[in-house]
C-alpha positions as CSV (number, residue, x, y, z in Angstrom):
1,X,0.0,0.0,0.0
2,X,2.7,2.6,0.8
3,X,4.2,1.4,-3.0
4,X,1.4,3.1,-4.2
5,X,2.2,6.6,-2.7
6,X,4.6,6.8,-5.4
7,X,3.9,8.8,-8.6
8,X,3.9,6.2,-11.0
9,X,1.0,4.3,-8.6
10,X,3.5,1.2,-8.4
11,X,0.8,-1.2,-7.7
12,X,-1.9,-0.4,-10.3
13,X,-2.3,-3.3,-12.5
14,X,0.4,-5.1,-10.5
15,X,-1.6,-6.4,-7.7
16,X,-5.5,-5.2,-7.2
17,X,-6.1,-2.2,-8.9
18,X,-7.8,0.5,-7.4
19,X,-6.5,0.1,-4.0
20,X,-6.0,3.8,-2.5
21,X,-3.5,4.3,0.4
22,X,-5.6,5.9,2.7
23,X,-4.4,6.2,6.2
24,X,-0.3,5.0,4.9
25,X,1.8,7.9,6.2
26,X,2.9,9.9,3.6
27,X,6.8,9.6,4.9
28,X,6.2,5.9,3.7
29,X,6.4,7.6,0.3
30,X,9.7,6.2,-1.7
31,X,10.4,3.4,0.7
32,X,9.2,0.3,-1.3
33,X,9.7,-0.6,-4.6
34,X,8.0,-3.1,-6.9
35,X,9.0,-5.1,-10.2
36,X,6.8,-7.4,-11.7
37,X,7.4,-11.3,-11.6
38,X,10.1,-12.9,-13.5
39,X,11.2,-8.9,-14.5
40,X,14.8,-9.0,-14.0
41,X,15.3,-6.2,-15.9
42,X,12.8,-4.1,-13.7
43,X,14.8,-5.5,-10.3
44,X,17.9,-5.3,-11.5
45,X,17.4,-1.0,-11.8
46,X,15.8,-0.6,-8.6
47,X,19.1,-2.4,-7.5
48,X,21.3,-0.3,-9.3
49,X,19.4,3.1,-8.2
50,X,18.8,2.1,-4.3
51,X,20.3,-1.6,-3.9
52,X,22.7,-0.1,-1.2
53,X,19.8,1.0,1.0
54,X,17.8,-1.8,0.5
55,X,16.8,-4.2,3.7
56,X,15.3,-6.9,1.8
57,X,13.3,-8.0,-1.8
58,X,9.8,-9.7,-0.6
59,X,8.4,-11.6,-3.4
60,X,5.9,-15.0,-3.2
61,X,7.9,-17.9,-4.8
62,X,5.6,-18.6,-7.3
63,X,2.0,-17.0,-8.0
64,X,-0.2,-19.3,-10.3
65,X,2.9,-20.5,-12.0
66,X,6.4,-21.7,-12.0
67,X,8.6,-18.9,-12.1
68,X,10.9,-18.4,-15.3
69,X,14.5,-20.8,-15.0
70,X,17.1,-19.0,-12.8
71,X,14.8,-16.2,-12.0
72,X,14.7,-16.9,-8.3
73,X,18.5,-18.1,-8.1
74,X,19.2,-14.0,-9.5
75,X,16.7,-12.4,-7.2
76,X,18.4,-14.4,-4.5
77,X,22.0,-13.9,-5.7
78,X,21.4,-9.9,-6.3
79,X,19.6,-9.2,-3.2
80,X,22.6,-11.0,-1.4
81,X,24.9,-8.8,-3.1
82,X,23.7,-6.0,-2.1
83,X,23.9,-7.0,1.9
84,X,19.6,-7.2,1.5
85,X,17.9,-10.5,2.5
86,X,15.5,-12.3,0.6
87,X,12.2,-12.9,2.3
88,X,9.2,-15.5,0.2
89,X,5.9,-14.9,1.4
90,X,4.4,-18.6,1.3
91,X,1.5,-17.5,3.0
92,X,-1.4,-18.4,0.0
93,X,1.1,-21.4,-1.8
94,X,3.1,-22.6,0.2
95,X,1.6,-26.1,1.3
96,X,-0.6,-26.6,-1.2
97,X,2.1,-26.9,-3.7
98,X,4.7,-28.8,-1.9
99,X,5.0,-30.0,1.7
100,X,7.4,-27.7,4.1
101,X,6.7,-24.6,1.2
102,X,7.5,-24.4,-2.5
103,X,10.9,-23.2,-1.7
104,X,11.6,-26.7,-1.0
105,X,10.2,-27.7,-4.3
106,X,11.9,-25.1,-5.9
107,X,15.2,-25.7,-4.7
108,X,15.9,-22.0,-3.4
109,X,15.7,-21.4,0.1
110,X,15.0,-17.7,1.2
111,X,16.6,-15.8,4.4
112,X,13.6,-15.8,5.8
113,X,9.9,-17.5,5.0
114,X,6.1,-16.6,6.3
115,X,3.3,-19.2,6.1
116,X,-0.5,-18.7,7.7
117,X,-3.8,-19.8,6.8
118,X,-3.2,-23.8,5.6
119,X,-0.3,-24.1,8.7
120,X,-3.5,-24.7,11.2
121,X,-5.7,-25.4,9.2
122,X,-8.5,-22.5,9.8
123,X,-6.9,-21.9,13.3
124,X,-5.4,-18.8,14.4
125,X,-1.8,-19.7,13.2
126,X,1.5,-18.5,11.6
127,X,5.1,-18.9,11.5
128,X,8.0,-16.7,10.6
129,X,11.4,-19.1,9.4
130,X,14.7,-18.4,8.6
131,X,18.6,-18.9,9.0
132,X,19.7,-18.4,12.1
133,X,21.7,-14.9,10.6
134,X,18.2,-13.4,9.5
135,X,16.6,-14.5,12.6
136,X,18.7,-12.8,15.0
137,X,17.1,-9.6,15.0
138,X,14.4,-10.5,17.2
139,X,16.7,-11.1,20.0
140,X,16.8,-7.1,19.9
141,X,13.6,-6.6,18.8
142,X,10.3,-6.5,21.8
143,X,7.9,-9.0,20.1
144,X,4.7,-8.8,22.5
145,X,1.6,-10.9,22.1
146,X,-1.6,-10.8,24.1
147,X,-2.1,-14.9,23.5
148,X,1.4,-15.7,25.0
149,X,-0.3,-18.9,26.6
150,X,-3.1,-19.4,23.9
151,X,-2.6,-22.9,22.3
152,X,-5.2,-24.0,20.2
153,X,-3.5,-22.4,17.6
154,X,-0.1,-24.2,17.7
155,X,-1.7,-27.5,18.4
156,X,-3.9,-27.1,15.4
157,X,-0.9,-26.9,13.5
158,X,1.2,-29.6,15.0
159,X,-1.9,-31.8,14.2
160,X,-2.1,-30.1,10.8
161,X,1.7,-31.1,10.3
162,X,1.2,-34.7,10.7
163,X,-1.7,-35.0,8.7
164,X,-0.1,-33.3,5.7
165,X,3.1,-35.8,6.5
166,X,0.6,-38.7,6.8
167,X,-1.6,-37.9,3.8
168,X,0.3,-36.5,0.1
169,X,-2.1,-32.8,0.7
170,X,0.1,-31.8,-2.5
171,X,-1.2,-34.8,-4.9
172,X,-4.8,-34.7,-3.7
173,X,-5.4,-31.1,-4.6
174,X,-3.6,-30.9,-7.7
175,X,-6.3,-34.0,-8.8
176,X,-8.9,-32.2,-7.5
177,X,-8.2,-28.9,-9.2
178,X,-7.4,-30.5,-12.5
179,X,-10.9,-32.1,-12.3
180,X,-12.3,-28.8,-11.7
181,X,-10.6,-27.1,-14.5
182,X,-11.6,-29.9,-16.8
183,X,-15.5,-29.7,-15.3
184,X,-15.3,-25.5,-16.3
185,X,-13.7,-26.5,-19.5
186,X,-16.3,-29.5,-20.2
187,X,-19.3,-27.2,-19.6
188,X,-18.4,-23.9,-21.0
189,X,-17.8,-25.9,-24.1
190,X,-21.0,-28.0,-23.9
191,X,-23.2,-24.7,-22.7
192,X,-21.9,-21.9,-25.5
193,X,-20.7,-19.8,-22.4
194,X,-17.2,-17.7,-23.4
195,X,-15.1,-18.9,-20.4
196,X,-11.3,-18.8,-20.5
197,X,-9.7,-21.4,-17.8
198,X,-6.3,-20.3,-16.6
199,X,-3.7,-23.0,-17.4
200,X,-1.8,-22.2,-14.0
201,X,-1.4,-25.0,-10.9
202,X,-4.8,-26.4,-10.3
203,X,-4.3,-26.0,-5.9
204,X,-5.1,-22.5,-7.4
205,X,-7.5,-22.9,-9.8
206,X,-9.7,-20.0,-11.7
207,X,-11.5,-18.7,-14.8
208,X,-13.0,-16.1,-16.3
209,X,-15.9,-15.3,-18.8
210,X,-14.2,-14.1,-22.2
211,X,-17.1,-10.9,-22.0
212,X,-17.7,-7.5,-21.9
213,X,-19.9,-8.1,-18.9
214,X,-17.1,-10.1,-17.1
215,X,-17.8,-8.8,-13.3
216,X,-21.6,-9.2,-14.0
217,X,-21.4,-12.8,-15.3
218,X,-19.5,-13.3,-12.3
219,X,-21.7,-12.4,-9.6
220,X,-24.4,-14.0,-11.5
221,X,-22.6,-17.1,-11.6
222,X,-22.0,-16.8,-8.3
223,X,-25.6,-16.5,-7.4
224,X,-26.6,-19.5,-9.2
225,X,-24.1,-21.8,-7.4
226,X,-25.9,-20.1,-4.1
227,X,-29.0,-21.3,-5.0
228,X,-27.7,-25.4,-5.5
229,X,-25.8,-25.0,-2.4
230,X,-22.0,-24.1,-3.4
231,X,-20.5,-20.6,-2.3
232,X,-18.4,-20.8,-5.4
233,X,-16.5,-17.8,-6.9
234,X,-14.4,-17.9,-10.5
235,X,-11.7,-19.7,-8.5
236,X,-11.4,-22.6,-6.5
237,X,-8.5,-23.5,-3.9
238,X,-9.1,-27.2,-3.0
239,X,-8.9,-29.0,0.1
240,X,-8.2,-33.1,1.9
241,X,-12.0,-32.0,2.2
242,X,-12.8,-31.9,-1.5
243,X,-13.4,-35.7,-2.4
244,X,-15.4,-37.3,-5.4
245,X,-19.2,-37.1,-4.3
246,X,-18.7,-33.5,-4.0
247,X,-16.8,-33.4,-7.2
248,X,-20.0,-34.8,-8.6
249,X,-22.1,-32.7,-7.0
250,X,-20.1,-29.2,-8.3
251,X,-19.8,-30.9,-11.5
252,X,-23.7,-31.0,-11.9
253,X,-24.3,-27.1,-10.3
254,X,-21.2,-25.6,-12.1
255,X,-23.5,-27.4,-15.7
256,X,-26.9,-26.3,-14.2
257,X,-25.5,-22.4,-13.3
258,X,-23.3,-22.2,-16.8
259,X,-26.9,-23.3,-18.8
260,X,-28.7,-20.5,-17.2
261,X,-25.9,-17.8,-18.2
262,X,-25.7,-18.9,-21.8
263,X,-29.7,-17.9,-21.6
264,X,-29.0,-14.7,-20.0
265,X,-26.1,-14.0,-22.4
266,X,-28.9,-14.7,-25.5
267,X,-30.8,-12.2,-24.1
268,X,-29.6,-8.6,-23.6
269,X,-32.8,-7.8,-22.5
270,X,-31.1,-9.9,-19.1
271,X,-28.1,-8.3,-19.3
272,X,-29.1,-5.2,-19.9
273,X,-30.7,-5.5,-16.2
274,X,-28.0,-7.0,-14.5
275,X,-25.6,-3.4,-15.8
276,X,-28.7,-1.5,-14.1
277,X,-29.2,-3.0,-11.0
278,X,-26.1,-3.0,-9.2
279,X,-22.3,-1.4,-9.3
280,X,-20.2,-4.4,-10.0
281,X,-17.0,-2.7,-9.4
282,X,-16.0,-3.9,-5.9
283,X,-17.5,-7.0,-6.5
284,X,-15.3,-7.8,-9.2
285,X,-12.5,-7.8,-6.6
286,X,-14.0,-9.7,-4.5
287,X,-15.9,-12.8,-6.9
288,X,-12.9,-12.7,-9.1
């Protein structure tokens, strides 16, 4: 957010557009810098202009996708020559791609990694890792907590931990999310609806409708899979949870919800309403 209190709006287009910096102190201004994924180019200038002031380049491992060969080896190599640490965020990938973070599937460990979210498995959880050289700051830092003593959160994840160990977690939802891809693909195709399925890792699986009426079709779509009993959005992050039956069962809806759009599509009468009767701006950030 403070990225974006810089005159070229740094984040527009990069991450969520239209995300204004309200309340980020204007002093933050010129403190972060962002280059996009797999832009070497773009990192390498920012390290040339301010590498010697630098504390550290945050990135996520990977997004949707693998990153480019030797990308991550160069961000790592010229953050380190710069005296900056590299810190991945594995908070939305990291065990759904590989078990331990997809730095380990990767084959480039950071300084320092942060997971959340998946580590307890909807419990209050997270964990900040690194070498013992990147770590040592927080014996100088004061790190307070008002849950000092609460534990449902770490033994949620020291259960979570064995049961990802136990059970291949990775496998699983990389089936699952290629069955769902193939069920979007399947029904688009069979229903005439203009859907455009992203060809990225299926843990993180999404599409979009291929139409000017994009955020519309979306929350329609989404209302539809309300009414057969799926809060579904254009995206889908699997879970253990997700078995067969319930394949089935999404399989059916996502067909049911995808026939009734191709009807509202043939009729712009339909679509026509849906423009008038609500502002689909802010939902398009959140349904898509």
């Amino acid at each position: 957010m403070a990225a974006n209190l810089a005159e070229d709006d740094s984040l527009q287009g990069h991450l969520h557009p239209g995300l204004d910096p309200l309340g980020i102190p204007n002093e933050s201004r010129g403190m972060e810098y962002t280059f996009a994924y797999n832009d070497k180019a773009k990192l390498q200038a920012i390290l040339d202009q301010h590498g010697d002031k630098l504390a550290a380049v945050v990135i996520e491992p990977c997004g949707y996708y693998n990153p480019e060969p030797g990308f991550l080896e160069f961000v790592r190599e010229s953050a380190h020559k710069h005296n900056a640490l590299l810190i991945f965020d594995e908070i939305t990938i990291g065990w759904r791609l590989h078990y331990g973070g997809a730095h380990l599937k990767l084959g480039v460990d950071p300084d320092i990694a942060i997971f959340a979210k998946a580590l307890g498995n909807g419990h209050p959880i997270a964990a900040v890792i690194g070498t013992a050289e990147a770590m040592a700051g927080a014996r100088s830092s004061f790190i307070s907590s008002t849950y000092w003593t609460e534990s449902i959160g770490p033994a949620a994840a020291l259960a979570t931990l064995q049961k990802m160990k136990n059970v291949d977690v990775a496998t699983h939802i990389n089936r699952v999310g290629s069955a769902v891809k193939e069920i979007w693909k399947t029904n688009a195709k069979k229903m005439g609806v203009p859907v455009i399925v992203d060809d990225g890792f299926p843990c993180l699986a999404h599409f979009n409708f291929k139409h000017e009426l994009e955020s519309e079709l979306s929350s329609l779509y989404t209302q539809l899979m309300l009414k057969r009993g799926f809060l579904a959005g254009c995206r889908i992050y699997p879970t253990l949870a997700h078995n067969d039956e319930v394949i089935e069962k999404y399989d059916r809806a996502v067909g049911k919800a995808f026939a009734e759009i191709a009807d509202t599509i043939d009729s712009k009468t339909a679509l026509q309403k849906l423009k008038e009767t609500a502002d689909h701006t802010e939902l398009q950030r959140i349904l898509k």
